[in-house]
C-alpha positions as CSV (number, residue, x, y, z in Angstrom):
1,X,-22.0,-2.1,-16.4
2,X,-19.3,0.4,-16.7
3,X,-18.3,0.9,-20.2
4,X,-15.3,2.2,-20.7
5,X,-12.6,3.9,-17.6
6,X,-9.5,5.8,-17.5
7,X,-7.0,4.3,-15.6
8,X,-5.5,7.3,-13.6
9,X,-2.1,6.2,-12.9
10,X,1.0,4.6,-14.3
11,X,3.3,1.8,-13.6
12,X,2.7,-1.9,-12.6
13,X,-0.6,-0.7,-11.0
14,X,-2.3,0.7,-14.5
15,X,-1.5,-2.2,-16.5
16,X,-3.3,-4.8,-13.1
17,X,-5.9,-2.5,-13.6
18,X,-6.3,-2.8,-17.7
19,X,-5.8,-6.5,-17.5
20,X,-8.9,-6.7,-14.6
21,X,-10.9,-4.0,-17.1
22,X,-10.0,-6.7,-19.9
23,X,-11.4,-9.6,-18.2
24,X,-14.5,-7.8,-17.2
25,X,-15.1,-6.5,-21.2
26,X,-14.2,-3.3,-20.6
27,X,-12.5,-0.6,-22.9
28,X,-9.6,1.2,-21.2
29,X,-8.0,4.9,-21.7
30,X,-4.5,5.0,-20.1
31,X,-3.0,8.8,-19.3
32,X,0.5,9.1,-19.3
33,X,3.4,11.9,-18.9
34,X,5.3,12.8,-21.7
35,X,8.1,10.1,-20.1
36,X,5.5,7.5,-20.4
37,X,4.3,7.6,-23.9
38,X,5.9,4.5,-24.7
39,X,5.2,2.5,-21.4
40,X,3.3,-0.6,-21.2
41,X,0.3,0.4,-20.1
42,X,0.3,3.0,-23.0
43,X,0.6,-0.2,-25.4
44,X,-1.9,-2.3,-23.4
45,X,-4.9,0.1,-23.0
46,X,-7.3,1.1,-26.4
47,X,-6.2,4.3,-26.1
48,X,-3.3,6.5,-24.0
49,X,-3.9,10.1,-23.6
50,X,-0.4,12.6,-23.0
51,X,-1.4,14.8,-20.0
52,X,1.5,16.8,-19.3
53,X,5.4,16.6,-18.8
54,X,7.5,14.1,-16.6
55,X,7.1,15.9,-13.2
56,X,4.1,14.4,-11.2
57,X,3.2,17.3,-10.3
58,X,2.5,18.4,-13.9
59,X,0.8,15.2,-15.2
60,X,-0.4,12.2,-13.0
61,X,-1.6,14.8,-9.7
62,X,-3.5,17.5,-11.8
63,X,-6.5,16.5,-11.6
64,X,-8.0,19.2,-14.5
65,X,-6.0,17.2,-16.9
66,X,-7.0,13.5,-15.8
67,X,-10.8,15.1,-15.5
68,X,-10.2,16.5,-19.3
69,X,-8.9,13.2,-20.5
70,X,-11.6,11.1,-19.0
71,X,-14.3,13.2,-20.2
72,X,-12.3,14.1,-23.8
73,X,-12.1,10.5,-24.6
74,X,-15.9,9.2,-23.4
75,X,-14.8,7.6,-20.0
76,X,-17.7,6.9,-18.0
77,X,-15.5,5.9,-14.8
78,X,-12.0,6.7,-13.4
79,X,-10.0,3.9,-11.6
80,X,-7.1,5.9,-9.7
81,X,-5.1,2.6,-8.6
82,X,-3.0,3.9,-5.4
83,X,-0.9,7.0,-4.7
84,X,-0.8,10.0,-6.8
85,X,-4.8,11.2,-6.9
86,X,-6.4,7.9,-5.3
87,X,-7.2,9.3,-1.8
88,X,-7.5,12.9,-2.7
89,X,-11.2,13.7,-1.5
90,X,-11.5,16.7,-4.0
91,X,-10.8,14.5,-6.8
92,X,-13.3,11.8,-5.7
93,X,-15.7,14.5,-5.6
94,X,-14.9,16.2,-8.9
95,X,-15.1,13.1,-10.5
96,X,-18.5,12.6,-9.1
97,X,-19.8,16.1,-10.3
98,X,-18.8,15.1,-13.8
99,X,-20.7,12.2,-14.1
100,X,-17.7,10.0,-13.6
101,X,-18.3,6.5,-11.2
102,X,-14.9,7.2,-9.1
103,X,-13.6,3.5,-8.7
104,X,-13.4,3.5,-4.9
105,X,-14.8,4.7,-1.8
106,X,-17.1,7.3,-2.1
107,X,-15.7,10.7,-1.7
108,X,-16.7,11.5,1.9
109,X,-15.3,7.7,3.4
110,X,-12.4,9.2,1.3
111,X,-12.2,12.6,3.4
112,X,-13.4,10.9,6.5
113,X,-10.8,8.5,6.7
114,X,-7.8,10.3,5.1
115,X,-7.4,12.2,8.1
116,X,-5.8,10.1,10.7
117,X,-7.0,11.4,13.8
118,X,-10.8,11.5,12.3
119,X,-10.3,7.9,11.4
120,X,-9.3,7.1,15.5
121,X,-12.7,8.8,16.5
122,X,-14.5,6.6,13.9
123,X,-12.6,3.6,15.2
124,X,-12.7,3.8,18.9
125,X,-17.0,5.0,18.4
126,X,-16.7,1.5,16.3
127,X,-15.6,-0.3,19.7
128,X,-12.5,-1.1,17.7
129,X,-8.9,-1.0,20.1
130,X,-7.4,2.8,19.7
131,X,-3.7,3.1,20.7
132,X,-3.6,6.0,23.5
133,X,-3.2,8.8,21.9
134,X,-3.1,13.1,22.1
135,X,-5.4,15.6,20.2
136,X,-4.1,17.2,17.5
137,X,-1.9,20.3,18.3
138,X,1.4,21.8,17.3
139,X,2.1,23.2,20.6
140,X,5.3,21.5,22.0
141,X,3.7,21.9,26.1
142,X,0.6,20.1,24.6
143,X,2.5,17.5,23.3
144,X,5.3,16.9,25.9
145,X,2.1,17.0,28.5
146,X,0.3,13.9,26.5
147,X,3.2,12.1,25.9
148,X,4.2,11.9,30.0
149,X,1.1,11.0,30.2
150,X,1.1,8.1,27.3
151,X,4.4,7.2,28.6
152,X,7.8,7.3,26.5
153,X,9.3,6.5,24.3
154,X,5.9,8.2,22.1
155,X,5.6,8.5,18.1
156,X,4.7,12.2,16.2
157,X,2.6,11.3,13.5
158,X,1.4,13.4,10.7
159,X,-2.9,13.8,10.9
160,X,-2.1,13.4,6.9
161,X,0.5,11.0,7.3
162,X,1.8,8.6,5.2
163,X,5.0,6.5,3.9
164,X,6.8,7.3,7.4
165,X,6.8,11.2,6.3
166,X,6.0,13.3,9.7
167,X,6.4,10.8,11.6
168,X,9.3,10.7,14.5
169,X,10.0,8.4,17.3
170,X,10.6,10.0,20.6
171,X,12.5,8.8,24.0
172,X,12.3,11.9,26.1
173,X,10.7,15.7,26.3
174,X,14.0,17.0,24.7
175,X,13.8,15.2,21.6
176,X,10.1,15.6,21.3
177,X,10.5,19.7,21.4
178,X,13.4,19.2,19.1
179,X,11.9,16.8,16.8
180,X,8.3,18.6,16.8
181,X,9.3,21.7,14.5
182,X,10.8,19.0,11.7
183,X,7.5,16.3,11.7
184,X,5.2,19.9,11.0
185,X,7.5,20.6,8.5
186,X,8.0,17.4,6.4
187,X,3.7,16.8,6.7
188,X,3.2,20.7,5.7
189,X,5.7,19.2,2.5
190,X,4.4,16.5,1.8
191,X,0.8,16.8,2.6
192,X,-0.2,20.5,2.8
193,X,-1.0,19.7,6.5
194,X,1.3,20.4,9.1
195,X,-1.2,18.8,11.8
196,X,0.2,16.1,13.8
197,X,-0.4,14.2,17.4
198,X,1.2,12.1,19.6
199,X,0.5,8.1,19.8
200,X,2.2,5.5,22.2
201,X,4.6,3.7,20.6
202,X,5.0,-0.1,20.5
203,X,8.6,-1.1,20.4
204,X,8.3,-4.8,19.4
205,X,5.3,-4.0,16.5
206,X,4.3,-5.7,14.0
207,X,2.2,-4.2,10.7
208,X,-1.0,-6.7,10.4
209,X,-4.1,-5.3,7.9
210,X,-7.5,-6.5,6.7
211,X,-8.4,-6.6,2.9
212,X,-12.1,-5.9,3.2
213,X,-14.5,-4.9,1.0
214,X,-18.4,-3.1,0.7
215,X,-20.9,-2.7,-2.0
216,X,-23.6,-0.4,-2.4
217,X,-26.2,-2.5,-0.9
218,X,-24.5,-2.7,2.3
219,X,-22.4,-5.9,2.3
220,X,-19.5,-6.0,3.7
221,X,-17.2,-8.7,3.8
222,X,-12.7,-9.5,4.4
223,X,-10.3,-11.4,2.5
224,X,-8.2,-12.4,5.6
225,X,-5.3,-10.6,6.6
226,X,-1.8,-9.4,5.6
227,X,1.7,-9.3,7.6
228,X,4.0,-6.4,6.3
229,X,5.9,-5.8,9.2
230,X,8.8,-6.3,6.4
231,X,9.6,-2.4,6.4
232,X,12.8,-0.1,5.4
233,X,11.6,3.4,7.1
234,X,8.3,2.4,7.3
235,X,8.0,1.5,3.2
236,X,6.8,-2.1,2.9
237,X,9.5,-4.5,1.2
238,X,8.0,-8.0,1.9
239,X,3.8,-8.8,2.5
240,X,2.4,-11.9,3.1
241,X,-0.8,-13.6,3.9
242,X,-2.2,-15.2,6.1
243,X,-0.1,-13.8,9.1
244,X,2.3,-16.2,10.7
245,X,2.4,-16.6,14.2
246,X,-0.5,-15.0,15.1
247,X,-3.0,-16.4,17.9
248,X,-6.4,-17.9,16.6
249,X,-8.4,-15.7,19.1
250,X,-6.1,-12.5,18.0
251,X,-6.8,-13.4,14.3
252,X,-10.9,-14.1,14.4
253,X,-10.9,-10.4,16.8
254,X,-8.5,-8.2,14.1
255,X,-10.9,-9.4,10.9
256,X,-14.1,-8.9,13.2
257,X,-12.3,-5.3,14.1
258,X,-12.0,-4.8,10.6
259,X,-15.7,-5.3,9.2
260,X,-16.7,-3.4,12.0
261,X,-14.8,-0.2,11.0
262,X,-15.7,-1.1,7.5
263,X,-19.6,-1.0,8.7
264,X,-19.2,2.5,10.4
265,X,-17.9,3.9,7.2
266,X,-20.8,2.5,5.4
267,X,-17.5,1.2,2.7
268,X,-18.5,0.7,-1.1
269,X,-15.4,-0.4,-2.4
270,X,-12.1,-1.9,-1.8
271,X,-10.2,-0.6,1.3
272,X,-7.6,-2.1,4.0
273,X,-7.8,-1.2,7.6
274,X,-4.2,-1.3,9.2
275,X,-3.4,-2.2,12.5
276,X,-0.3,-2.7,14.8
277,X,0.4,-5.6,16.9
278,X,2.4,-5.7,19.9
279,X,4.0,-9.2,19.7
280,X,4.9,-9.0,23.3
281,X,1.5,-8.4,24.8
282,X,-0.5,-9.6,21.6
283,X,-2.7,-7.0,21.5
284,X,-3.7,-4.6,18.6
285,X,-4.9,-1.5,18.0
286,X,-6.0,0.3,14.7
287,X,-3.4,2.5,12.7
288,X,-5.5,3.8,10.0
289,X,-7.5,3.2,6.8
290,X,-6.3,3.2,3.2
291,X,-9.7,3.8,1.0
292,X,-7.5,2.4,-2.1
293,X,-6.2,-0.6,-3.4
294,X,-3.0,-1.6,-2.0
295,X,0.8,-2.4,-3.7
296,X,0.5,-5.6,-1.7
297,X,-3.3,-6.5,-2.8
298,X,-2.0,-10.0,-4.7
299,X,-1.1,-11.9,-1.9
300,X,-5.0,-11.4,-0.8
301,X,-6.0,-12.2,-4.5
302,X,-4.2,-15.9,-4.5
303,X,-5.1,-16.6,-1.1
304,X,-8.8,-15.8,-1.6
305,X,-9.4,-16.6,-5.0
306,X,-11.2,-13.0,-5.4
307,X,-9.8,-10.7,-7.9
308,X,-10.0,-7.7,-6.4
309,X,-9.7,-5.4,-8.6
310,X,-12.6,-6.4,-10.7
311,X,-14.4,-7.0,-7.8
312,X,-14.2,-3.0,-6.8
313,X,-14.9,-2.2,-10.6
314,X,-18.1,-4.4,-10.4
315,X,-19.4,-2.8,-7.2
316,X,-18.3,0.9,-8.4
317,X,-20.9,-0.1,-11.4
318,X,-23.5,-0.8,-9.0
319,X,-23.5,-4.2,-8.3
320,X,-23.8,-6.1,-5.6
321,X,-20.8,-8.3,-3.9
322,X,-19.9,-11.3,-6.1
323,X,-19.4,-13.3,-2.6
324,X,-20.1,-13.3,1.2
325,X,-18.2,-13.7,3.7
326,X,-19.0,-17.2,3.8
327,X,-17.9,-18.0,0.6
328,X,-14.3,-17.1,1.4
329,X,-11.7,-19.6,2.4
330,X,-8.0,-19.0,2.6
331,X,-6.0,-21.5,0.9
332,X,-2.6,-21.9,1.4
333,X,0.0,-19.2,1.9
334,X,1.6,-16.0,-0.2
335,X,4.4,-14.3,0.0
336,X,5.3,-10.8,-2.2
337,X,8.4,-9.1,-2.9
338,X,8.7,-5.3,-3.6
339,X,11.7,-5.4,-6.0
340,X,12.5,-1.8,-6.7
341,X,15.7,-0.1,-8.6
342,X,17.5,1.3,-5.6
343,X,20.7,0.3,-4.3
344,X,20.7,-1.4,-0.7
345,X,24.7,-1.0,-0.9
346,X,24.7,2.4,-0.8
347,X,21.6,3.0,1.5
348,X,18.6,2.5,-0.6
349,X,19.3,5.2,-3.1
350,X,17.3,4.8,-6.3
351,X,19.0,3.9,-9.5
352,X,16.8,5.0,-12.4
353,X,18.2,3.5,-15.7
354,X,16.9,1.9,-18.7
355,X,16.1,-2.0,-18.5
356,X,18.2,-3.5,-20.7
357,X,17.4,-6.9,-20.3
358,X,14.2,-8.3,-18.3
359,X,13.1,-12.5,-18.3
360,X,10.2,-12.5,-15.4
361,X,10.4,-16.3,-13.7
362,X,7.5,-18.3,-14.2
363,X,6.1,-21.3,-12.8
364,X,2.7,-22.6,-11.0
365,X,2.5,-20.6,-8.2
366,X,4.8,-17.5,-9.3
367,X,3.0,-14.4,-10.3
368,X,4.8,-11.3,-11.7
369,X,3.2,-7.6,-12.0
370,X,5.3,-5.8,-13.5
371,X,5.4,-2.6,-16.3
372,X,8.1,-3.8,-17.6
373,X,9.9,-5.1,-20.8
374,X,13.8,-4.8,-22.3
375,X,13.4,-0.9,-23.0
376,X,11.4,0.2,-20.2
377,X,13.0,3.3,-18.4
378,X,13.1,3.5,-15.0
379,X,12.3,7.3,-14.1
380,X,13.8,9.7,-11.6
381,X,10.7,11.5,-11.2
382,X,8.8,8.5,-10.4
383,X,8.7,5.2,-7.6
384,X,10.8,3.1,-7.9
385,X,9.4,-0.1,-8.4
386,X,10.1,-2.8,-11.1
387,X,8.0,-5.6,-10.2
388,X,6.3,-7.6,-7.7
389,X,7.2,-11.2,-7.2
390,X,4.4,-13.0,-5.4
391,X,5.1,-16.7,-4.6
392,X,2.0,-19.0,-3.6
393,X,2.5,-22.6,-1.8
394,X,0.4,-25.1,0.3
395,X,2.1,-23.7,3.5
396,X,4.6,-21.2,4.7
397,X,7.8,-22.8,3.6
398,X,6.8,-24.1,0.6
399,X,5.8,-20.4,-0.5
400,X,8.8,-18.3,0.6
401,X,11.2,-21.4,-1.0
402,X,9.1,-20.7,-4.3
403,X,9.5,-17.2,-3.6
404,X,13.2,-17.4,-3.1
405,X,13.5,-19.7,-6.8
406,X,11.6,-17.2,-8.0
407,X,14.0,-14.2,-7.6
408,X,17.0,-16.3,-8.2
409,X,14.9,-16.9,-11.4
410,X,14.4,-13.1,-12.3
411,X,16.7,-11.6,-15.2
412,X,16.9,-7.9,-14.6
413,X,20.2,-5.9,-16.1
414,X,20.6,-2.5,-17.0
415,X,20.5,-1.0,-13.5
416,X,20.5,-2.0,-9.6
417,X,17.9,-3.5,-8.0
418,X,17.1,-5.1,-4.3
419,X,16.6,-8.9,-5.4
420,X,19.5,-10.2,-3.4
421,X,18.4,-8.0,-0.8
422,X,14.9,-9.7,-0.9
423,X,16.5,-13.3,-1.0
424,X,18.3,-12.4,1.8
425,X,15.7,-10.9,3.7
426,X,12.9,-13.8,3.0
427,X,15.6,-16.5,3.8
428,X,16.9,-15.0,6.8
429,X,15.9,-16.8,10.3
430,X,14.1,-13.6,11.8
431,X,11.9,-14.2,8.8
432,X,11.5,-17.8,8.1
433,X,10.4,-18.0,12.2
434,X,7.6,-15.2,11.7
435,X,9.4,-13.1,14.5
436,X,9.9,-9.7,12.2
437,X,8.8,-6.5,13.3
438,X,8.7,-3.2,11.2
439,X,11.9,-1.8,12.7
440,X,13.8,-4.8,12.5
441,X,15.5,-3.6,9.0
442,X,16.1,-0.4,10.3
443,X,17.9,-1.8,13.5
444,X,19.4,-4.9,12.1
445,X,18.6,-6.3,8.4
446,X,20.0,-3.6,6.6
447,X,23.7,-3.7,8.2
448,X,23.7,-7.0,8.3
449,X,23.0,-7.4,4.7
450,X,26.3,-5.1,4.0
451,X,27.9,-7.0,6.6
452,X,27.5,-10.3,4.3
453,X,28.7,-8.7,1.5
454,X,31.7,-7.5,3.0
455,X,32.8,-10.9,3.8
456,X,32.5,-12.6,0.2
457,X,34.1,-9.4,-1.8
C-alpha cells in the first residue's frame, strides 16, 4: 500500500484528499504557495512544504517544485486532485520516471484523452454516439465548409479546451470568420494550443456524465450518472445525481456508452466521461473525458456509497476494485452547490476577501467540503470557491428542500458570495421540473435573478 503522498493542489480539494489519505492510514505532505502557508490543508496534512510565491504559475503548475517536494520529503505517490497539474501528460510521466505512483490515469490515457478531437476518434472507434463534427484546422474556408455542411448554428471548440475557454457559438459564416481568429487566440492563452474544430451544436442541451472507474487488472465499473447542465458560461454551479427526467432506455445506453469508452482507454483510475443530451430528440453524444476527479464527485459518493477518492488511491497502489459493478446501487438522490465568492449582482465578478465569520450547516444528509475557517483568505490569484454544499434525500424534493435549509443554514461574512443565487436557482420552477439546460442561466437565470432583487430593494 502507498505510504505516504503529496497532495498536489490546494483548496477544498487537498484537504478531501488528506481526509481520504487519513482513512486509508496514510501520511500526507501538503505543498502550498507562500499565500497558503496558513490554509487548512497546511494544518491538516503531517507536513506542508512552501513551493513558491502566490501566482500559480510560480507554485501549484511548476511541476520541478511539486517533483522536488515529493521526492525532498519521502513521497512515494502524488495525488493532483483536479485543475492546476492533474491532466498535464508531462507531469504524469515525470512523476512516473521518478518513481512516483501518479494517482490517476496513467500518463498516456492522460495524453490520449486530453486532446479533444483524439478523444472523438477513440469514442466513435468505441461505437459510442459522436456529435458531427470537422477535423481540426484553423483555416476559416475549412471551417465555414464543415459547418454548412453540420448545419448552423455550429460551436468552435478548443482541441485543448476547457471551462468554456475557445469555445464560441456560431449562427452564420460571418460570425464564424469573425469569431475564428478570437477562439485560436483565447486556446493558444489558455492552453498553449490554438487548435480548434467545429461541432454541431445542440440548442436545447443538457450536460449529463458518468463517474466510472478502472483498476489495473482490468475492471471497470460506473457510479451512475450526474446532471450539471446548471452552468454560468459553461462553469458548473449546481450537480446532481441521478439525472432527473431522463428516459430509462437513455439512462441504461449513456452508463453502457460510458464503460465502453472507459474499456478502449484501458482506464486505471477515476475518470468521468461527459456527454450532451438533446432534450428535444433525447439523444446523446460524447463531449469528452476528464482523466481526474471532479468538483462535483460527492454527489456520486452519497449516492453510491463508494468513496472515491480512496477508491483511486487504492487502485493507484495496485489493487484491485473494492466493488463490481454489481455491487452498486443508487440510493436516493444528491444535489451540490458550487458556492463561490463572486458577486452575481455585478456579473459574477470575484470578491476575494478574508472570511470573517464561517458556521457550515449540519444535519443528516448535509455534507460540507470546504477549506475554510473564520481567517481563511480568499485569494485573487486563485478559484474562487468557498465550499460545496451537497444535500442527500430519499427522492428529488426531499434533497434540493434539504439543500435549500442547508444554505439558508450557512454563516459566511466577510465577503460576497452566490448562496442566495444558489437558493434561487435550486428553488426556481425550471429547476425543481428537471427542464434546465446549460444555457439557461446565460439566457434567462442570471437577469432574472437581478430582476428579483430589484423589486424587494
Amino acid at each position: 500500500m502507498i505510504r505516504r503522498v503529496l497532495v498536489a493542489n490546494r483548496g477544498e480539494i487537498a484537504v478531501r484528499v488528506i481526509r481520504a489519505c487519513r482513512t486509508l492510514g496514510i501520511e500526507v505532505v501538503a505543498v502550498t504557495s507562500s499565500a497558503d502557508r496558513d490554509s487548512m490543508a497546511a494544518l491538516l496534512a503531517d507536513r506542508s512544504v512552501c513551493i513558491g510565491p502566490p501566482a500559480a504559475a510560480n507554485s501549484y503548475l511548476n511541476a520541478d517544485a511539486v517533483l522536488a517536494a515529493a521526492i525532498g520529503t519521502g513521497c512515494d505517490a502524488v495525488h493532483p486532485g483536479y485543475g492546476f497539474l492533474s491532466e498535464n501528460p508531462e507531469f504524469a510521466r515525470r512523476c512516473v520516471e521518478e518513481g512516483l505512483i501518479f494517482i490517476g490515469p496513467a500518463p498516456q490515457i492522460v495524453a490520449g484523452t486530453g486532446d479533444k478531437a483524439a478523444a472523438r476518434e477513440i469514442a466513435r472507434a468505441a461505437g459510442v454516439p459522436v456529435l458531427s463534427g470537422s477535423d481540426i484546422t484553423d483555416s476559416p474556408d475549412a471551417a465555414v465548409a464543415a459547418a454548412q455542411r453540420i448545419g448552423f448554428p455550429a460551436l468552435i471548440k478548443a482541441v485543448a479546451g476547457g471551462g468554456g475557454r475557445g469555445m464560441k457559438v456560431v449562427g452564420d459564416a460571418d460570425e464564424l470568420r469573425r469569431l475564428l481568429p478570437t477562439a485560436i487566440a483565447e486556446a493558444t492563452a489558455a492552453f498553449g494550443d490554438g487548435r480548434i474544430y467545429v461541432e454541431k451544436f445542440i440548442g436545447r442541451a443538457r450536460h449529463i456524465e458518468v463517474q466510472v472507474i478502472g483498476d489495473k487488472h482490468g475492471a471497470v465499473a460506473h457510479v451512475g450518472e450526474r446532471d450539471c447542465s446548471a452552468q454560468r458560461r459553461h462553469q458548473k454551479v449546481i450537480e446532481e445525481s441521478p439525472a432527473p427526467d431522463l428516459p430509462v432506455g437513455v439512462r441504461k445506453a449513456i452508463h453502457a456508452a460510458a464503460v465502453d469508452f472507459s474499456r478502449a482507454i484501458d482506464l486505471d483510475s477515476a475518470g468521468t466521461v461527459e456527454f450532451v443530451y438533446d432534450a428535444d430528440t433525447h439523444e446523446f453524444a460524447f463531449l469528452e473525458f476528464n482523466a481526474r476527479i471532479q468538483v462535483e464527485h460527492p454527489v456520486s459518493e452519497l449516492v453510491s456509497g463508494v468513496d472515491l477518492v480512496a477508491e483511486q488511491i487504492r487502485v493507484a497502489a495496485g489493487l484491485p476494485l473494492s466493488f463490481s459493478q454489481n455491487d452498486i446501487h443508487i440510493t436516493g438522490h444528491a444535489v451540490e452547490a458550487r458556492v463561490m465568492a463572486e458577486s452575481p449582482e455585478r456579473g459574477f465578478i470575484p470578491t476575494p476577501g478574508t472570511v470573517t465569520t464561517w458556521a457550515p450547516p449540519s444535519g443528516f444528509g448535509v455534507r460540507v467540503d470546504s477549506h475554510c475557517r473564520a481567517g481563511t483568505v480568499i485569494s485573487p490569484y486563485y478559484d474562487s470557491m468557498i465550499a460545496k454544499i451537497i444535500a442527500h434525500g430519499t427522492t428529488r424534493d426531499a434533497a434540493i428542500d434539504k439543500l435549500l435549509d442547508a444554505l439558508a443554514e450557512l454563516g459566511v461574512d466577510g465577503l460576497t458570495t452566490t448562496v442566495d443565487f444558489n437558493r434561487f436557482l435550486v428553488d426556481h420552477p425550471v429547476f425543481r421540473t428537471g427542464a434546465i439546460t446549460t444555457r439557461w442561466i446565460d439566457i434567462t437565470g442570471a437577469d432574472e435573478y437581478r430582476s428579483t432583487l430589484e423589486e424587494t430593494t
